[in-house]
mmJSON file of the N, C-alpha and C atoms, coordinates in Angstrom:
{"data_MODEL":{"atom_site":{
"group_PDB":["ATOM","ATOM","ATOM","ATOM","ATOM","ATOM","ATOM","ATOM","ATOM","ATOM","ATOM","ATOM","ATOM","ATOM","ATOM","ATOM","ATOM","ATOM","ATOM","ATOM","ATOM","ATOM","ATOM","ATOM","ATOM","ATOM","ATOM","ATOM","ATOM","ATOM","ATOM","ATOM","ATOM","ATOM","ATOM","ATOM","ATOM","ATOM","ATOM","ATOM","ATOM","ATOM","ATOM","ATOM","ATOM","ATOM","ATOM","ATOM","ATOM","ATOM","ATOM","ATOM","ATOM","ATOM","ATOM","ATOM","ATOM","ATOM","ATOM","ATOM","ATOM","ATOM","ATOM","ATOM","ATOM","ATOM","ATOM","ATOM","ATOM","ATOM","ATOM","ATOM","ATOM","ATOM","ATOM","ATOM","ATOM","ATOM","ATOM","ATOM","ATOM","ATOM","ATOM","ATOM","ATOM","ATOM","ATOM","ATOM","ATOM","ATOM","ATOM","ATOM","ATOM","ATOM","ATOM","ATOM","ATOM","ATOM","ATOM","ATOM","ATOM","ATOM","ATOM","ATOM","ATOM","ATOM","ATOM","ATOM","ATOM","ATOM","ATOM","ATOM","ATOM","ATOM","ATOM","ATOM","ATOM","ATOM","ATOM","ATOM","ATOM","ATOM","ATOM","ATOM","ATOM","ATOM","ATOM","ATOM","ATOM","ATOM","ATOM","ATOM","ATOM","ATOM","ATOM","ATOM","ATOM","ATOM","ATOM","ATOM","ATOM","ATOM","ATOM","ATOM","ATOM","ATOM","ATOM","ATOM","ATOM","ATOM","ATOM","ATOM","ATOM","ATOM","ATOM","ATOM","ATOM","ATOM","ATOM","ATOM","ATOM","ATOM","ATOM","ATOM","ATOM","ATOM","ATOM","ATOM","ATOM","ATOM","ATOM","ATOM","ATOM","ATOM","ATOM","ATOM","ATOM","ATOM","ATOM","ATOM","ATOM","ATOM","ATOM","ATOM","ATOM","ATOM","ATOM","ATOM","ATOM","ATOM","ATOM","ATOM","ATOM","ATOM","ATOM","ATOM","ATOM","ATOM","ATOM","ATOM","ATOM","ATOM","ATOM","ATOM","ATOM","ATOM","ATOM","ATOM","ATOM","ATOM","ATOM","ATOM","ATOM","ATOM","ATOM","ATOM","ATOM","ATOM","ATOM","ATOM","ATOM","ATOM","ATOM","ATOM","ATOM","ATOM","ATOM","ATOM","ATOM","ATOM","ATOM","ATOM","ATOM","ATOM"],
"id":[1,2,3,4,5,6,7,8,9,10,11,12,13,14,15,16,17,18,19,20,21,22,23,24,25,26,27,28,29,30,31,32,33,34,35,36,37,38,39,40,41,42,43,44,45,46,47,48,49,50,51,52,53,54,55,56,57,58,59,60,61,62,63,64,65,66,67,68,69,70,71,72,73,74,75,76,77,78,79,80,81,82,83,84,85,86,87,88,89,90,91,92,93,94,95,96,97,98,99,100,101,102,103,104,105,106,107,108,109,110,111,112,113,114,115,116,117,118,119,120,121,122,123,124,125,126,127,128,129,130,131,132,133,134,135,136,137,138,139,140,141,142,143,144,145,146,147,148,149,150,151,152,153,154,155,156,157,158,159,160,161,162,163,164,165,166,167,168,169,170,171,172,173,174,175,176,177,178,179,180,181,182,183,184,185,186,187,188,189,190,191,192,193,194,195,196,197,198,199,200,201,202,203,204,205,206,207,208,209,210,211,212,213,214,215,216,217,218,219,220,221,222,223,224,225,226,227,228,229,230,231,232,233,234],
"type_symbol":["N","C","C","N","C","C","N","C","C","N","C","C","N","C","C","N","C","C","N","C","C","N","C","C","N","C","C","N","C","C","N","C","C","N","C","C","N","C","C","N","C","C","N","C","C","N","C","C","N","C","C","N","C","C","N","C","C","N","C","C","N","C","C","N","C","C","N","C","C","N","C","C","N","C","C","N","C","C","N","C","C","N","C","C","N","C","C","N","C","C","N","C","C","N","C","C","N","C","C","N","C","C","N","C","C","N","C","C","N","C","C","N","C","C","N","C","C","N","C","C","N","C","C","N","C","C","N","C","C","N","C","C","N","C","C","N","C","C","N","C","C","N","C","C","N","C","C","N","C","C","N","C","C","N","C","C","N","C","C","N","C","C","N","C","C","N","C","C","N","C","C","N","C","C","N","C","C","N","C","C","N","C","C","N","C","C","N","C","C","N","C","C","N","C","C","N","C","C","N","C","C","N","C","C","N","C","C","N","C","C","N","C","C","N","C","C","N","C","C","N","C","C","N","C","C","N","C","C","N","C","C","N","C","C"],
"label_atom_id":["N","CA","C","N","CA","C","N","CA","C","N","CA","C","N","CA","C","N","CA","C","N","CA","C","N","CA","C","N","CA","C","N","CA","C","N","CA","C","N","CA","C","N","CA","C","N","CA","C","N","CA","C","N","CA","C","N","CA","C","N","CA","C","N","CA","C","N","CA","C","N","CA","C","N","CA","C","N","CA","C","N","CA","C","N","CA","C","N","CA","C","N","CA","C","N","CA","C","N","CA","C","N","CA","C","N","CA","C","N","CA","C","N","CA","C","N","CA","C","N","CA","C","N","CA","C","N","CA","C","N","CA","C","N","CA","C","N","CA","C","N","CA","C","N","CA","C","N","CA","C","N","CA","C","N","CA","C","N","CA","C","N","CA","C","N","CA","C","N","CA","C","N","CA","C","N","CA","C","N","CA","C","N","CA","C","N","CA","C","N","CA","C","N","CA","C","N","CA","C","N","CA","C","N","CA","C","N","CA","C","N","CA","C","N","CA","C","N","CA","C","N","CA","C","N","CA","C","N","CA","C","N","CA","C","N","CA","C","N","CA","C","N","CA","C","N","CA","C","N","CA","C","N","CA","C","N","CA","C","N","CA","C","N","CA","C","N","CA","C","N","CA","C"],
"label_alt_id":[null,null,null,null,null,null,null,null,null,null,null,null,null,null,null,null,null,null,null,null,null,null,null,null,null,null,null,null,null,null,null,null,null,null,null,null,null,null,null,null,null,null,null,null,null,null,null,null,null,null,null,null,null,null,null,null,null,null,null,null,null,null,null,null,null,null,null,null,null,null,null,null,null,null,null,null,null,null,null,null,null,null,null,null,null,null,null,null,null,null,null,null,null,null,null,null,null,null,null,null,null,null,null,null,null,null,null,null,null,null,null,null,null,null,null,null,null,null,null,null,null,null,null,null,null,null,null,null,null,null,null,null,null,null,null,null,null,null,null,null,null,null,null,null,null,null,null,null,null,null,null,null,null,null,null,null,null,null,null,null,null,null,null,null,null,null,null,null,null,null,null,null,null,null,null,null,null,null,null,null,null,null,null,null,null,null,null,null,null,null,null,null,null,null,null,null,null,null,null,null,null,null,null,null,null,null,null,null,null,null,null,null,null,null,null,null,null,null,null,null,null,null,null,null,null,null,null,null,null,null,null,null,null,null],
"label_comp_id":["UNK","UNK","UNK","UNK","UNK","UNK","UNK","UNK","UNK","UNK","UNK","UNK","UNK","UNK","UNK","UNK","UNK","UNK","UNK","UNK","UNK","UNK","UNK","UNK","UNK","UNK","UNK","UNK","UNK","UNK","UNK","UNK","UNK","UNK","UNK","UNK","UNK","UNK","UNK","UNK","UNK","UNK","UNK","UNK","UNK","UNK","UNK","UNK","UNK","UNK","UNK","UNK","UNK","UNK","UNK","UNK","UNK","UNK","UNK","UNK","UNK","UNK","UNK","UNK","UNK","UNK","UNK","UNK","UNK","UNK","UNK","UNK","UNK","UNK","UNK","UNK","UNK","UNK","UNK","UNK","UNK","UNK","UNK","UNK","UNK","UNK","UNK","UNK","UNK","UNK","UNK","UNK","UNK","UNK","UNK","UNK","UNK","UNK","UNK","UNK","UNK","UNK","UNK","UNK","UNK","UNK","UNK","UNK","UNK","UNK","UNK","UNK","UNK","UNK","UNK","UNK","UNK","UNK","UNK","UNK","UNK","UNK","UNK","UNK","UNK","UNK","UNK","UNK","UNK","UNK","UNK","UNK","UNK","UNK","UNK","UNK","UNK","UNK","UNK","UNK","UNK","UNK","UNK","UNK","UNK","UNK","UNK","UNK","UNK","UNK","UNK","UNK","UNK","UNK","UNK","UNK","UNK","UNK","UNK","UNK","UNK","UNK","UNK","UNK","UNK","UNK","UNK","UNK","UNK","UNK","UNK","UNK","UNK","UNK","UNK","UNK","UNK","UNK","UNK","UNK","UNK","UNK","UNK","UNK","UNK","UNK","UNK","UNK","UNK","UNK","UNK","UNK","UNK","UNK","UNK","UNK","UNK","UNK","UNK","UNK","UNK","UNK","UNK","UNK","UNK","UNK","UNK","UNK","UNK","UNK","UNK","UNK","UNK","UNK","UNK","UNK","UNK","UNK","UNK","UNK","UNK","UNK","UNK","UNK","UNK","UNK","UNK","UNK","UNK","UNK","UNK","UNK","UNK","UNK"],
"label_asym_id":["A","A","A","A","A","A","A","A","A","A","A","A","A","A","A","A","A","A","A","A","A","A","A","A","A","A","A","A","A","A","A","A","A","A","A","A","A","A","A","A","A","A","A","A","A","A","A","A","A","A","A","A","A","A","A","A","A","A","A","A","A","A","A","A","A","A","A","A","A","A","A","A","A","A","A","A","A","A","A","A","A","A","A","A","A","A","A","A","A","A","A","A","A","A","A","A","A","A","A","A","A","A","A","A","A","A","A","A","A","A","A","A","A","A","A","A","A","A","A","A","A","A","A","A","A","A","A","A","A","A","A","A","A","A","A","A","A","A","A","A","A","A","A","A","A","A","A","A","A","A","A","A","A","A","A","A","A","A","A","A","A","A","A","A","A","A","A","A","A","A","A","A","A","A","A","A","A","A","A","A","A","A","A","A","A","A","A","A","A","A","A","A","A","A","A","A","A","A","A","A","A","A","A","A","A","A","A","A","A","A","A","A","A","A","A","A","A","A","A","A","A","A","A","A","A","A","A","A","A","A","A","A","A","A"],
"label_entity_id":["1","1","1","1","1","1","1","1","1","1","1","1","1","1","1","1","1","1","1","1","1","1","1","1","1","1","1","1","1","1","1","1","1","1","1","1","1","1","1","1","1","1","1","1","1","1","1","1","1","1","1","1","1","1","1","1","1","1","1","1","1","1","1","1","1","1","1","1","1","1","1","1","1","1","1","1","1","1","1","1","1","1","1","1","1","1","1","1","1","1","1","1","1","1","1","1","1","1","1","1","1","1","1","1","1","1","1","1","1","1","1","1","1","1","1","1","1","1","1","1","1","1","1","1","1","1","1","1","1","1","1","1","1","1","1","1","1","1","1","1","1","1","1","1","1","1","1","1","1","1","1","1","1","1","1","1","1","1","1","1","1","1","1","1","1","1","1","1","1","1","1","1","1","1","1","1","1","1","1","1","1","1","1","1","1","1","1","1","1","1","1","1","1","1","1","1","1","1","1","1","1","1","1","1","1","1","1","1","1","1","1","1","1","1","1","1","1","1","1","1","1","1","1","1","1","1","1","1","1","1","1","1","1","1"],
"label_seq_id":[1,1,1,2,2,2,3,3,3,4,4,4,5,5,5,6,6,6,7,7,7,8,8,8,9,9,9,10,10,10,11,11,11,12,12,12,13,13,13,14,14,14,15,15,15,16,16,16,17,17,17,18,18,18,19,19,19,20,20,20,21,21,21,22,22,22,23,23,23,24,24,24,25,25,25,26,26,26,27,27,27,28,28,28,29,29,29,30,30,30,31,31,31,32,32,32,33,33,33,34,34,34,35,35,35,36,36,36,37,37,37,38,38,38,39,39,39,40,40,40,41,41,41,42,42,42,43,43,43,44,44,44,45,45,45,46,46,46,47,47,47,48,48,48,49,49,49,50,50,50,51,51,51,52,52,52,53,53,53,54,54,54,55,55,55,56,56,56,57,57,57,58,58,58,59,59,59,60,60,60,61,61,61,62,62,62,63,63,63,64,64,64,65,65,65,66,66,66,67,67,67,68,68,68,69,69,69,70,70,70,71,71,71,72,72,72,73,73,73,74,74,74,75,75,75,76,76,76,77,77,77,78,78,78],
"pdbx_PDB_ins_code":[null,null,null,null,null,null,null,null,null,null,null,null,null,null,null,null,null,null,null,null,null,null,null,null,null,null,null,null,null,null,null,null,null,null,null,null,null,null,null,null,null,null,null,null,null,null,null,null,null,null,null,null,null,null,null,null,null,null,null,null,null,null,null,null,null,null,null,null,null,null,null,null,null,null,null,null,null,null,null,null,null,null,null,null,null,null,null,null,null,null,null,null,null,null,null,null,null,null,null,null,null,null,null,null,null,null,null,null,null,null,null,null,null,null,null,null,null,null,null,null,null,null,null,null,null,null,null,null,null,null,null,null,null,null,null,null,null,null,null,null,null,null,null,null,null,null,null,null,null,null,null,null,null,null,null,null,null,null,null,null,null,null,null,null,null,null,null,null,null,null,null,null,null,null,null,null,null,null,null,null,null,null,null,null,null,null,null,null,null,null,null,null,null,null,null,null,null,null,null,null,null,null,null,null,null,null,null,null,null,null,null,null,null,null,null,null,null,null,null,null,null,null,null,null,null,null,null,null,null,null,null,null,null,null],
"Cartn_x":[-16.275,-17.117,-17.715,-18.126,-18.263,-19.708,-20.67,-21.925,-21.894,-22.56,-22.862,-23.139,-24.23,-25.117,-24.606,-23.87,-22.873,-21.433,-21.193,-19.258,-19.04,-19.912,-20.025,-19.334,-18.111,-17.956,-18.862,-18.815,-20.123,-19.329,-20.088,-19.514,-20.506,-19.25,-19.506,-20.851,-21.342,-22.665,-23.923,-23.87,-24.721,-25.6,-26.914,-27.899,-28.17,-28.353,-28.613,-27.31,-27.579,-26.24,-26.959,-26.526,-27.024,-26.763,-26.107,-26.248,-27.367,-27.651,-28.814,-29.63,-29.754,-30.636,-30.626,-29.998,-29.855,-29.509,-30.148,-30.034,-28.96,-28.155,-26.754,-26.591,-25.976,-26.584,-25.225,-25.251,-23.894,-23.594,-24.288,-23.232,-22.574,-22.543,-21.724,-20.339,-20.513,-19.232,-18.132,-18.703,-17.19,-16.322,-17.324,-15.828,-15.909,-16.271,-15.609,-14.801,-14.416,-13.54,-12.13,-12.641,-11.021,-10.684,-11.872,-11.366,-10.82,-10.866,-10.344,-9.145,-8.19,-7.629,-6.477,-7.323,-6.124,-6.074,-6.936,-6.301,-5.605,-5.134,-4.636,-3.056,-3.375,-2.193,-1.483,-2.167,-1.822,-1.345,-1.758,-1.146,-0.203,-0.197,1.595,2.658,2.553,3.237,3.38,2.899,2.954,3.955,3.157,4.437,5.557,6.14,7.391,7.788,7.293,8.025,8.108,7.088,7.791,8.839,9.304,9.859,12.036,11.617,12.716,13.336,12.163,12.408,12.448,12.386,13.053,14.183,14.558,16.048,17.193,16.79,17.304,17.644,16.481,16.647,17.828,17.844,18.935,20.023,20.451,21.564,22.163,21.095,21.716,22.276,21.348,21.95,22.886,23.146,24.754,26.115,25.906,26.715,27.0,26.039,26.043,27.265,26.427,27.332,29.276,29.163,30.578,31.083,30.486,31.308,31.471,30.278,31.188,32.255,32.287,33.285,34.504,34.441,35.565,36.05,35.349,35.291,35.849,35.347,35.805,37.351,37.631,39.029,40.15,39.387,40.648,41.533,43.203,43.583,43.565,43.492,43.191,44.287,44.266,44.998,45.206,46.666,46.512,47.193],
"Cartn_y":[7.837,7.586,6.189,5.635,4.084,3.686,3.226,2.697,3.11,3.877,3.179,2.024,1.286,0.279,-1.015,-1.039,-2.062,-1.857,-0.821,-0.62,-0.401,-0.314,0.183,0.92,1.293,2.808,3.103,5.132,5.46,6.499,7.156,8.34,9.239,10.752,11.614,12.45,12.433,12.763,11.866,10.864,9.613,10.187,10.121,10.55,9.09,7.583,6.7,5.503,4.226,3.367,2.757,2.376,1.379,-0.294,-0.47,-1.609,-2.33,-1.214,-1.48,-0.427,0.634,1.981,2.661,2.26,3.142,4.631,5.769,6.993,7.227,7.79,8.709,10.165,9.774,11.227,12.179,12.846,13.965,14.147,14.533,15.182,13.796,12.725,11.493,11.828,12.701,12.269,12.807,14.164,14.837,13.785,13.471,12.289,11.048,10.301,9.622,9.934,11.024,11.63,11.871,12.011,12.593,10.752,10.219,8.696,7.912,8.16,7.652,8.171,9.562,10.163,9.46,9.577,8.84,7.206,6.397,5.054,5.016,6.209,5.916,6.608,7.431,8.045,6.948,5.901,4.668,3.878,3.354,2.789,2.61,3.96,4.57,4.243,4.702,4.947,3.394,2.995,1.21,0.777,0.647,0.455,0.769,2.334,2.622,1.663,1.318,1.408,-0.426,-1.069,-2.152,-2.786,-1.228,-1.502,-1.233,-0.182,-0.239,-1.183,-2.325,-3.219,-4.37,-4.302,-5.158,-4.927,-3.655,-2.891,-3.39,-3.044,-3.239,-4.771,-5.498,-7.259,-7.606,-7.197,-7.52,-7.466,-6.035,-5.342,-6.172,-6.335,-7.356,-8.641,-9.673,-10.642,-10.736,-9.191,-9.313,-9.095,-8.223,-8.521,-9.406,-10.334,-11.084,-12.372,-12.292,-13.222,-13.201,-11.913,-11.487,-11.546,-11.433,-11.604,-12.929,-13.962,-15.463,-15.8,-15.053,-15.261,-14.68,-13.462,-12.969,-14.188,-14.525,-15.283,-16.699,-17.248,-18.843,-18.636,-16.894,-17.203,-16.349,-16.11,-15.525,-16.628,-15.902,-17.279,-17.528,-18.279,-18.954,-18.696,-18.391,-18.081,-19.091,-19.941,-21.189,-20.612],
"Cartn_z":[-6.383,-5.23,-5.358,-4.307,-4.102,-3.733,-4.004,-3.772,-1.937,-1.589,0.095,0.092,-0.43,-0.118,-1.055,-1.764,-2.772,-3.11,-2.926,-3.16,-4.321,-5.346,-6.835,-6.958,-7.883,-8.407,-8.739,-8.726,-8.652,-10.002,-10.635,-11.793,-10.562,-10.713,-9.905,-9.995,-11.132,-11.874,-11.288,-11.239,-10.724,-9.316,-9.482,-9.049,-7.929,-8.618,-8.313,-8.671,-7.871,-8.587,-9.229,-10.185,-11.572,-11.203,-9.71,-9.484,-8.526,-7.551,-6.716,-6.447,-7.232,-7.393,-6.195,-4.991,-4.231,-4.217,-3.592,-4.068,-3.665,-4.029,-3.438,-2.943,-1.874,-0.633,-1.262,-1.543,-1.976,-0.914,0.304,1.703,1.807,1.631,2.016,1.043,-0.15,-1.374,-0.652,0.293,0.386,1.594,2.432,3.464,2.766,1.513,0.602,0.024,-0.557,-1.106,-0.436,1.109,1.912,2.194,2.769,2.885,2.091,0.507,-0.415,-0.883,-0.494,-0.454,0.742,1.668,2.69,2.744,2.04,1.682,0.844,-0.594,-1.246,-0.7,0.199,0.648,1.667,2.332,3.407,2.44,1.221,0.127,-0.202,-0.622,-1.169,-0.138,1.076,2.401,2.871,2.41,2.884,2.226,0.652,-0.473,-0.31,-0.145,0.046,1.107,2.305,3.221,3.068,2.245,1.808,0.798,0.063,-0.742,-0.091,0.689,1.818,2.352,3.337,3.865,3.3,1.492,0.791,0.38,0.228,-0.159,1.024,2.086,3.31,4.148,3.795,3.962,2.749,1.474,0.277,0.707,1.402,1.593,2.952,4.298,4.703,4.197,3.976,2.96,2.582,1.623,1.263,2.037,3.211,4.128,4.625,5.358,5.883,4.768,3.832,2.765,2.713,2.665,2.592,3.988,5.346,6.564,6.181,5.951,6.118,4.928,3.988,3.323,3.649,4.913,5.003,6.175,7.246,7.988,7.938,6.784,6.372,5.358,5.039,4.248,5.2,6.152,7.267,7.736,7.577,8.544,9.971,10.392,11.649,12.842,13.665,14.344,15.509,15.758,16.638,18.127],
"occupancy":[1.0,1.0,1.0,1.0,1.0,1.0,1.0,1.0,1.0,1.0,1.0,1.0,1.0,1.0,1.0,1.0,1.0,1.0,1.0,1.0,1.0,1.0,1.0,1.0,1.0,1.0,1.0,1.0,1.0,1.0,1.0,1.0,1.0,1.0,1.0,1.0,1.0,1.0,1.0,1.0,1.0,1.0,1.0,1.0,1.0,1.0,1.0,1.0,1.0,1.0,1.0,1.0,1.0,1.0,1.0,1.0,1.0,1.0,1.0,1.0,1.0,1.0,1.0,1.0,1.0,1.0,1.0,1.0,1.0,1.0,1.0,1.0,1.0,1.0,1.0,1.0,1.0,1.0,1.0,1.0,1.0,1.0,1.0,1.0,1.0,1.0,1.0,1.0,1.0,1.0,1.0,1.0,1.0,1.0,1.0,1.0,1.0,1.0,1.0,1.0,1.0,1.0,1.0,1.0,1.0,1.0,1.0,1.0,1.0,1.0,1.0,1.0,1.0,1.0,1.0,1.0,1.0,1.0,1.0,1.0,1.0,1.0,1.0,1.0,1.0,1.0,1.0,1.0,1.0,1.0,1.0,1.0,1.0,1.0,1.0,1.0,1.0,1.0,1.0,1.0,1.0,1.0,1.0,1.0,1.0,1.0,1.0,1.0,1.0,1.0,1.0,1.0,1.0,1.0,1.0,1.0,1.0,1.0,1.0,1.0,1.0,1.0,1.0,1.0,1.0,1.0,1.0,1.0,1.0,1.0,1.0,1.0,1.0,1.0,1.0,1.0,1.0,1.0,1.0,1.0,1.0,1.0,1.0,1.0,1.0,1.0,1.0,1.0,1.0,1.0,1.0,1.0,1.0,1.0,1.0,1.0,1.0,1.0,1.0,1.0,1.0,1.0,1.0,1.0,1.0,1.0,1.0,1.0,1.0,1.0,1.0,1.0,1.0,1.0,1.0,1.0,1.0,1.0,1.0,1.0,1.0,1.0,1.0,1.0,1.0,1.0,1.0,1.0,1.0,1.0,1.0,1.0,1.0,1.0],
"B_iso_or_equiv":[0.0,0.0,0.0,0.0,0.0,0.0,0.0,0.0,0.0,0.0,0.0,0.0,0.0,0.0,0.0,0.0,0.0,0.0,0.0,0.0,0.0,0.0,0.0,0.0,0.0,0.0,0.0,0.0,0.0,0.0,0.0,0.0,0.0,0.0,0.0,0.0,0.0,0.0,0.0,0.0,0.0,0.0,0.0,0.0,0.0,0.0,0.0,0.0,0.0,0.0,0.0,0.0,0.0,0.0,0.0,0.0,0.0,0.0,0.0,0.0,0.0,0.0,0.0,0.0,0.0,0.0,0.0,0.0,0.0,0.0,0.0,0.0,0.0,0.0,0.0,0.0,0.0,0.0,0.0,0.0,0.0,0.0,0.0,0.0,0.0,0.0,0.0,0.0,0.0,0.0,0.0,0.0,0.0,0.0,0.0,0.0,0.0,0.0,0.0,0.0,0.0,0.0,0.0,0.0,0.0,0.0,0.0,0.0,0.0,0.0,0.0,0.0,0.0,0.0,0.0,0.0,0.0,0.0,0.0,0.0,0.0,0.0,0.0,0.0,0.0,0.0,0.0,0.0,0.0,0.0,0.0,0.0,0.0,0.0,0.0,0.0,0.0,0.0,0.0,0.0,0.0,0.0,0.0,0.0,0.0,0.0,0.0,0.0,0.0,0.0,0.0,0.0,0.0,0.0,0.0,0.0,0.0,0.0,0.0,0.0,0.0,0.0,0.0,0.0,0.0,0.0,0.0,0.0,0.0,0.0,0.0,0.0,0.0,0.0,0.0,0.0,0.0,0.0,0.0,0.0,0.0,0.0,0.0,0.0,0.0,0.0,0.0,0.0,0.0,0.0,0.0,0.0,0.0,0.0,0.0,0.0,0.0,0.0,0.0,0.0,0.0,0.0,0.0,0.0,0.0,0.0,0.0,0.0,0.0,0.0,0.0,0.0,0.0,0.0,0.0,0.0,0.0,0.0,0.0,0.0,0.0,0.0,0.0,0.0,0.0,0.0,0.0,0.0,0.0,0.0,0.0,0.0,0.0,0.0],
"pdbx_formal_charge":[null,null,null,null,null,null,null,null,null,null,null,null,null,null,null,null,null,null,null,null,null,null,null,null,null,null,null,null,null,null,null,null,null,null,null,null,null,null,null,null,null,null,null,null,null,null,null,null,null,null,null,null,null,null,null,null,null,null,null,null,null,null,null,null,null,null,null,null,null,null,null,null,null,null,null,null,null,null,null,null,null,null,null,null,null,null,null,null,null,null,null,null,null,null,null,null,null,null,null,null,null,null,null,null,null,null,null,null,null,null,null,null,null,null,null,null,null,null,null,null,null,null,null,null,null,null,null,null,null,null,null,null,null,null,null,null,null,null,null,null,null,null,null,null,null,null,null,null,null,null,null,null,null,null,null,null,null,null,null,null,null,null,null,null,null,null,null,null,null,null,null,null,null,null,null,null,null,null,null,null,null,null,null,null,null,null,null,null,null,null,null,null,null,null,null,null,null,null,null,null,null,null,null,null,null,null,null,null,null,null,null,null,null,null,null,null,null,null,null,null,null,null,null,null,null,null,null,null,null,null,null,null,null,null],
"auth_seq_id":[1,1,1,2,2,2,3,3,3,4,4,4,5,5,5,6,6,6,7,7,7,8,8,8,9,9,9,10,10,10,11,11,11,12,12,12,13,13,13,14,14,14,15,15,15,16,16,16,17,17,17,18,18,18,19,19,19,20,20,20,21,21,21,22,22,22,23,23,23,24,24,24,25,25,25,26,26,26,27,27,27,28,28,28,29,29,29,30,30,30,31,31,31,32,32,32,33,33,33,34,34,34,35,35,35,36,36,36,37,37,37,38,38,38,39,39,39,40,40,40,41,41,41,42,42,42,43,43,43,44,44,44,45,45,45,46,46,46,47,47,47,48,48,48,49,49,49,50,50,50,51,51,51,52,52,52,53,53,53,54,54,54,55,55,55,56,56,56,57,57,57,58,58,58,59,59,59,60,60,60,61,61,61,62,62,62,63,63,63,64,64,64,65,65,65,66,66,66,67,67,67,68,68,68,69,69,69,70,70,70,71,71,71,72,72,72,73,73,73,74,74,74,75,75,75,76,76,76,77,77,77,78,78,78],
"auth_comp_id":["UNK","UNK","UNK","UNK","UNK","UNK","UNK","UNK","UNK","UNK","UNK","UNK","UNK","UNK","UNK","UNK","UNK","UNK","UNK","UNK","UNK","UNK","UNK","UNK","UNK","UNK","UNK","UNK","UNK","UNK","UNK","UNK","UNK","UNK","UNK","UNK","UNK","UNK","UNK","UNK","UNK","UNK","UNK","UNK","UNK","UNK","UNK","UNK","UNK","UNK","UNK","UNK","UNK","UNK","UNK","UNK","UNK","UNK","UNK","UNK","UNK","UNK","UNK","UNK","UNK","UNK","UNK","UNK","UNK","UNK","UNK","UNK","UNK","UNK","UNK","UNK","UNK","UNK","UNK","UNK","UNK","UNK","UNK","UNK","UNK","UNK","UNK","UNK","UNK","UNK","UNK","UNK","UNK","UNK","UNK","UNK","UNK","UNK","UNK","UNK","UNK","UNK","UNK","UNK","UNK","UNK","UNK","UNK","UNK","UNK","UNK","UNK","UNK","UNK","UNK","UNK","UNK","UNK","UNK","UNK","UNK","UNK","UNK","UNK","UNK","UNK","UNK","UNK","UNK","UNK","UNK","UNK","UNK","UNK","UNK","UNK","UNK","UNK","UNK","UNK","UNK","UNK","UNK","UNK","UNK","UNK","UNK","UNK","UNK","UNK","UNK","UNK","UNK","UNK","UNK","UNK","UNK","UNK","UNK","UNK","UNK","UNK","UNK","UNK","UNK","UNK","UNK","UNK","UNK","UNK","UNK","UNK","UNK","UNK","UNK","UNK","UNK","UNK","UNK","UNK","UNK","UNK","UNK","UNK","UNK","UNK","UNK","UNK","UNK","UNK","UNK","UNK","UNK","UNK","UNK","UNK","UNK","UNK","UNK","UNK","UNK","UNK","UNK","UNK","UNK","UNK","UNK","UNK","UNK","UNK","UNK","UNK","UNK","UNK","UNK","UNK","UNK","UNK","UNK","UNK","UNK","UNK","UNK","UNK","UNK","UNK","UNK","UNK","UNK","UNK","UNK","UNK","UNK","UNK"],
"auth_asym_id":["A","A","A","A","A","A","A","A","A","A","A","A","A","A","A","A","A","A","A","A","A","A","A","A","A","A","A","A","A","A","A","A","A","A","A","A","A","A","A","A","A","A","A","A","A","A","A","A","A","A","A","A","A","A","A","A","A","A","A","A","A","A","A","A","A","A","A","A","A","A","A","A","A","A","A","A","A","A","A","A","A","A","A","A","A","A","A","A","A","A","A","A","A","A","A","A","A","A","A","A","A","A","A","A","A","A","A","A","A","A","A","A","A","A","A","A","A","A","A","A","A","A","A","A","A","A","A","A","A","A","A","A","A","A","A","A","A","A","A","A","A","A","A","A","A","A","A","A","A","A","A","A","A","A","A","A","A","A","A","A","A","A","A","A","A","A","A","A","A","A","A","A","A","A","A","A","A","A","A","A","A","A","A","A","A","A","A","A","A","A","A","A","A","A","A","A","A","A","A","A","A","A","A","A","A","A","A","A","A","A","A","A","A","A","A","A","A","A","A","A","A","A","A","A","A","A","A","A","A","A","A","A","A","A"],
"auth_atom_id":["N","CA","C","N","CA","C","N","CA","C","N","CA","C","N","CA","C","N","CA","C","N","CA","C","N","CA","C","N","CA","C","N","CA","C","N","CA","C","N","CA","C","N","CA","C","N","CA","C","N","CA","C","N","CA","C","N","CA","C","N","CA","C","N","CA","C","N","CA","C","N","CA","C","N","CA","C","N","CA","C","N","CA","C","N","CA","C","N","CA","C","N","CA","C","N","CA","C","N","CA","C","N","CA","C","N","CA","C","N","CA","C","N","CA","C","N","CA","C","N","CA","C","N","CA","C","N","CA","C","N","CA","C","N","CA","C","N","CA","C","N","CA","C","N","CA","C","N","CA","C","N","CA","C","N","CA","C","N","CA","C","N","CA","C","N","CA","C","N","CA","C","N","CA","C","N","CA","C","N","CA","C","N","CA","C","N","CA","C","N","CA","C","N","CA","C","N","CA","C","N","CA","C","N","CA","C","N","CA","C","N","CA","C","N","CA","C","N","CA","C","N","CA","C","N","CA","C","N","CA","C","N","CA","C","N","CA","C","N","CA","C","N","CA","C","N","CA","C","N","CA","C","N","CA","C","N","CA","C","N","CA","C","N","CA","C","N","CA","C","N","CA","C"],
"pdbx_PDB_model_num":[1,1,1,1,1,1,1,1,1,1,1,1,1,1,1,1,1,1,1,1,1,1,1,1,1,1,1,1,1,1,1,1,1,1,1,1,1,1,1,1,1,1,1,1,1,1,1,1,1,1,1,1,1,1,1,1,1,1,1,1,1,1,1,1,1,1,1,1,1,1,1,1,1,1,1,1,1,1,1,1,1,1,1,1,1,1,1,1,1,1,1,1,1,1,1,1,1,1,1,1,1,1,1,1,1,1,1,1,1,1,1,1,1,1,1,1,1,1,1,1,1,1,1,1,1,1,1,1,1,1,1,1,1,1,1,1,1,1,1,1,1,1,1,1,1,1,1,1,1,1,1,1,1,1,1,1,1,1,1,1,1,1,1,1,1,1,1,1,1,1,1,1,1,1,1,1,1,1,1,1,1,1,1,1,1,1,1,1,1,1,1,1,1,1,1,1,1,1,1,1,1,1,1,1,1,1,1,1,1,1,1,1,1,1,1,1,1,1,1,1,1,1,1,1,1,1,1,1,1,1,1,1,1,1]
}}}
């Protein structure tokens, strides 16, 4: 859990933050908890899907490579 009032990690025990003593409301932990849950779940889901569209930009590339090589060693037709 994260400081309301500074962004501190907080230890789940923590009454107060040790960075700006602000009190910590517990009814706030549980939708920190789902919110931190689904950034880390937007995270992941990002990642993959940038790791795809690096898989996928490669894989073009290499086609692309090999049409002009099929391209520049075809013979020519007059």
């Amino acid at each position: 859990m994260k400081c309301p009032e500074c962004g501190r990690e907080l230890q789940p025990d923590f009454n107060y933050c040790p960075e700006c003593g602000v009190e910590v409301d517990r009814s706030v932990q549980f939708k920190q908890i789902v919110d931190d849950s689904f950034t880390r779940l937007e995270e992941v889901v990002q990642g993959d899907a940038l790791l795809r569209l690096e898989s996928l930009s490669s894989r073009l590339e290499s086609i692309e490579a090999e049409l002009e090589l099929f391209l520049t060693s075809a013979p020519q037709k007059s």
